[in-house]
N, CA, C and O of each residue as an XYZ file, in Angstrom:
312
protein
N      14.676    -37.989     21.583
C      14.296    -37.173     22.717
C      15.211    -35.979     22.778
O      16.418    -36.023     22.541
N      14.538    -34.929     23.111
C      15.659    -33.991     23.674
C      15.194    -33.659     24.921
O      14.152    -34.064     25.437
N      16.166    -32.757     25.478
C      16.502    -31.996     26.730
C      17.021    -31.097     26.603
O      17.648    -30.858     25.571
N      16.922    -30.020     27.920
C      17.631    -28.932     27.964
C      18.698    -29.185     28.859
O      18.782    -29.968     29.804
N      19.597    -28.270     28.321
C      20.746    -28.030     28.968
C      20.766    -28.270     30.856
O      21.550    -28.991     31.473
N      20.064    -27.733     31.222
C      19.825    -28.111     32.867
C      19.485    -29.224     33.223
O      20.072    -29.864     34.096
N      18.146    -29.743     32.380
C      17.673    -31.464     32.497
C      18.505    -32.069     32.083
O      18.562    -33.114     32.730
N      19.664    -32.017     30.903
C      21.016    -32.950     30.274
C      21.775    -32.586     32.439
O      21.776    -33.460     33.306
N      22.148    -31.480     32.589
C      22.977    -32.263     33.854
C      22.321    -32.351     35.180
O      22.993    -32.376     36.211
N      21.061    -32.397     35.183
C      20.409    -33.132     36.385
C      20.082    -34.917     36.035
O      19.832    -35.886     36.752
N      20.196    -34.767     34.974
C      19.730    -36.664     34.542
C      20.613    -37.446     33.787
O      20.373    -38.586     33.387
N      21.900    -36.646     33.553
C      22.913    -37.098     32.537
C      22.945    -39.201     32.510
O      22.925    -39.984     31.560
N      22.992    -39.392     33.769
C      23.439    -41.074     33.795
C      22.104    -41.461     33.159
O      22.399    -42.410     32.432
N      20.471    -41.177     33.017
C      19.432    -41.523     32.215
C      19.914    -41.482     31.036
O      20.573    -42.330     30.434
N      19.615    -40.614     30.768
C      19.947    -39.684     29.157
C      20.976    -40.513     28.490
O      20.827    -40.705     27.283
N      22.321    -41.197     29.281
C      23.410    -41.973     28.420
C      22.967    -43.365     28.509
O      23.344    -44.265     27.758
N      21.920    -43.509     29.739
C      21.023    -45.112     29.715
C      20.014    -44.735     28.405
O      19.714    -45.866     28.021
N      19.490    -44.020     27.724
C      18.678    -43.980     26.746
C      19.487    -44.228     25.693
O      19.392    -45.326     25.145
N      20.463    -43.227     25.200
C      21.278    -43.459     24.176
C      21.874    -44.390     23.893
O      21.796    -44.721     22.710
N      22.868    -45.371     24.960
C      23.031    -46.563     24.665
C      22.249    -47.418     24.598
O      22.771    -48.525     24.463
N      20.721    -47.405     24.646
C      19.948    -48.166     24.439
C      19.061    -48.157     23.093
O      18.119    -48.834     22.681
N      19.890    -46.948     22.553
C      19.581    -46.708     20.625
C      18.710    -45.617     20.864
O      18.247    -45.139     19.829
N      18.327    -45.046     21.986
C      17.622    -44.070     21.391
C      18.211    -42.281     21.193
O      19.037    -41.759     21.941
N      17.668    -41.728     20.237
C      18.020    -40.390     20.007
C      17.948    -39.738     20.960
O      16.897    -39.470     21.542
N      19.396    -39.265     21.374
C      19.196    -37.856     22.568
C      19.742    -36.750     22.426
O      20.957    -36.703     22.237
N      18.802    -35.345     22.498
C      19.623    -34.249     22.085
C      19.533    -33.407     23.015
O      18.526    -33.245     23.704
N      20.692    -32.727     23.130
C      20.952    -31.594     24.250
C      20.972    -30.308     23.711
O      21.919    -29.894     23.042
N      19.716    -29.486     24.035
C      19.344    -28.296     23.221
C      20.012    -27.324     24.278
O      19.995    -27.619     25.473
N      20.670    -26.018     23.760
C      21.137    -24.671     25.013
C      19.945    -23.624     23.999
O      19.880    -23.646     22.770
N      19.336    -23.010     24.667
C      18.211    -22.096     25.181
C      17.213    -22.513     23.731
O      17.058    -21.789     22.747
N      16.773    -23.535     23.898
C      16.106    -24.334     22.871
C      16.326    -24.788     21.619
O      15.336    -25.323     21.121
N      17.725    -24.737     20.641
C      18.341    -25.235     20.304
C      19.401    -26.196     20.103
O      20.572    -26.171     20.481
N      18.898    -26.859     19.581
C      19.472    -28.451     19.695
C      21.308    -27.978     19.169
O      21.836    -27.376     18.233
N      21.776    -28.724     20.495
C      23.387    -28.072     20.419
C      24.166    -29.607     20.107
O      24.264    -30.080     18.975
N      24.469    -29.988     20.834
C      24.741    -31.482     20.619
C      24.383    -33.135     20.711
O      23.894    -33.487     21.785
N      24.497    -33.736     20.119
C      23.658    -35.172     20.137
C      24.657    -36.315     20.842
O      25.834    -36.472     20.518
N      23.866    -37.180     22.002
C      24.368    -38.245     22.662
C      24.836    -39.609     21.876
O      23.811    -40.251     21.642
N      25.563    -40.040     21.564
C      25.942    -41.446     20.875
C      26.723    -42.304     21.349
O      27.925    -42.079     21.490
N      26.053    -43.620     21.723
C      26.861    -44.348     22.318
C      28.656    -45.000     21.728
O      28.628    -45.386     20.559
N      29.709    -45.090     22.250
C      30.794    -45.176     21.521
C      31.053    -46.679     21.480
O      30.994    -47.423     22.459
N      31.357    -47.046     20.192
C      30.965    -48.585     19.463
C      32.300    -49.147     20.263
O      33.223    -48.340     20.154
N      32.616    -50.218     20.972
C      33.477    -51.235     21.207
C      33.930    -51.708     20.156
O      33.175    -52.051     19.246
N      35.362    -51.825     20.069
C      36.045    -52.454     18.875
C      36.258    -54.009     19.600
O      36.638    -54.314     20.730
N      35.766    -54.987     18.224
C      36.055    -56.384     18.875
C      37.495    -56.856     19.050
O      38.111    -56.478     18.053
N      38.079    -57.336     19.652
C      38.650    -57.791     19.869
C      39.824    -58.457     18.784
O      39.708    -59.682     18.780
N      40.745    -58.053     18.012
C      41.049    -58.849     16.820
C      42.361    -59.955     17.224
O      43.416    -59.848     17.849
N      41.644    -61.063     16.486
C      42.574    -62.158     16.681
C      43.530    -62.306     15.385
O      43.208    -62.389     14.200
N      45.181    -62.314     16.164
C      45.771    -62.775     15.045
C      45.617    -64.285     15.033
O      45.639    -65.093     15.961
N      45.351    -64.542     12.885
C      45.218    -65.641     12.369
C      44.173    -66.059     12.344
O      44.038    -67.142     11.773
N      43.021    -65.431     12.916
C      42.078    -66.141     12.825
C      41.300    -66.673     11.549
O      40.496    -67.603     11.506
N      41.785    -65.763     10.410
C      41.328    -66.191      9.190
C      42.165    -67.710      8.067
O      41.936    -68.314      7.019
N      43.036    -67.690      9.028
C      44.427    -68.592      8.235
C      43.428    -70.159      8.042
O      42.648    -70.661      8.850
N      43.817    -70.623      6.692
C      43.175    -71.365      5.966
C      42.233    -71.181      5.634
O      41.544    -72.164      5.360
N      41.799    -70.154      5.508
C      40.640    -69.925      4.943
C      40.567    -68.985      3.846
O      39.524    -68.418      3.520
N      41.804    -68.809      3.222
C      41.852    -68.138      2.188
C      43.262    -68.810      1.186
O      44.352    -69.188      1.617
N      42.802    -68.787     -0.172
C      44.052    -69.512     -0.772
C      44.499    -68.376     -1.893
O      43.720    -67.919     -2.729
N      45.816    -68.021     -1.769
C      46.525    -67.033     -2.594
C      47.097    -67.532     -4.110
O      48.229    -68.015     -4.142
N      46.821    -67.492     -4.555
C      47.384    -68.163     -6.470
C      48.474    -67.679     -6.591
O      48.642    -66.485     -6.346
N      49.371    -68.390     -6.950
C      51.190    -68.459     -7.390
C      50.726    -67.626     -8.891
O      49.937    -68.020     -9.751
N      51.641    -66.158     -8.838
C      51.542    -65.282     -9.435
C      50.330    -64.323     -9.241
O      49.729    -63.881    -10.220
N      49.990    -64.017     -7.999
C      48.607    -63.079     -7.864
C      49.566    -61.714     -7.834
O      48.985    -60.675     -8.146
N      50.952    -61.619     -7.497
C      51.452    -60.029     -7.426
C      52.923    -60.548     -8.872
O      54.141    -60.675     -8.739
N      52.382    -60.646     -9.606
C      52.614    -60.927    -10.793
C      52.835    -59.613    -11.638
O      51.867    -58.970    -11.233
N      53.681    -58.515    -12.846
C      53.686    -57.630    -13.474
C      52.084    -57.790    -14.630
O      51.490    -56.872    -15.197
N      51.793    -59.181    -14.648
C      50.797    -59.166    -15.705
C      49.464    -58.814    -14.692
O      48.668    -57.923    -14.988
N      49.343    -59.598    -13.520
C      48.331    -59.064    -12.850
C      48.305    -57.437    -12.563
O      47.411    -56.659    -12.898
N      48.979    -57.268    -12.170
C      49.331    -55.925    -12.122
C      49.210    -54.830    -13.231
O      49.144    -53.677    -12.806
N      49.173    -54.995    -14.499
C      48.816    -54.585    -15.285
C      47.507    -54.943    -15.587
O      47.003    -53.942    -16.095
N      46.672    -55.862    -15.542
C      44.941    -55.966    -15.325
C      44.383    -55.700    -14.700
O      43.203    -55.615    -15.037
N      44.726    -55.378    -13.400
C      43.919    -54.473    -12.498
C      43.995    -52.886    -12.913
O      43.165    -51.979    -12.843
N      45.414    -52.948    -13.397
C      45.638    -51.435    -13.799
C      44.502    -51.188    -14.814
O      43.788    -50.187    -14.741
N      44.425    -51.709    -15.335
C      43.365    -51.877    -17.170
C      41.820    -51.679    -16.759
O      40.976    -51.238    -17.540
N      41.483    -52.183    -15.018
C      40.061    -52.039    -14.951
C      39.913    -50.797    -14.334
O      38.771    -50.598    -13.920
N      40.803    -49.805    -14.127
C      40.772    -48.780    -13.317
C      41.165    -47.407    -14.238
O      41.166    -46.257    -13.798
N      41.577    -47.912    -15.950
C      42.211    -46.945    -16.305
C      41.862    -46.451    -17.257
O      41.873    -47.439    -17.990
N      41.455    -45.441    -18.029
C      40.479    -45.897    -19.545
C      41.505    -45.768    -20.248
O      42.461    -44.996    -20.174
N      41.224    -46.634    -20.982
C      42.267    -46.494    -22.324
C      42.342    -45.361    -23.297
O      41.430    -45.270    -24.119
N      43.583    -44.245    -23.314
C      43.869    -43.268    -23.997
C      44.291    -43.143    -25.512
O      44.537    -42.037    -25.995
């Protein structure tokens, strides 16, 4: 949807009920589309540990030999 600049601030609290509701809203100044409404994403919540046991690390994963095989898939050989 768009709007004009006058209808964006006579209806603004609609217009941000549309957008957070996924739909496209654009705010045109003298019929050009000037800027677009987007709702701003909530970051969840992060828990420390929540992943603990659930991942198992191998004795020697930061190893000079590992370290040199990752290097090897990233590097072409000269």
């Amino acid at each position: 949807m768009q709007a004009n600049m006058h209808e964006a601030k006579s209806n603004l609290s609609q217009l941000v009920e549309k957008a957070e509701a996924g739909e496209k809203v654009i705010i045109a100044k003298a019929g050009k589309p000037c800027v677009q409404l987007i709702p701003v994403k909530q970051n969840k919540e992060r828990i420390f540990g929540q992943f603990k046991n659930q991942f198992e690390i191998l004795e020697g994963f930061d190893s000079k030999a590992t370290d040199k095989e990752i290097s090897n898939l990233f590097e072409p050989d000269l």
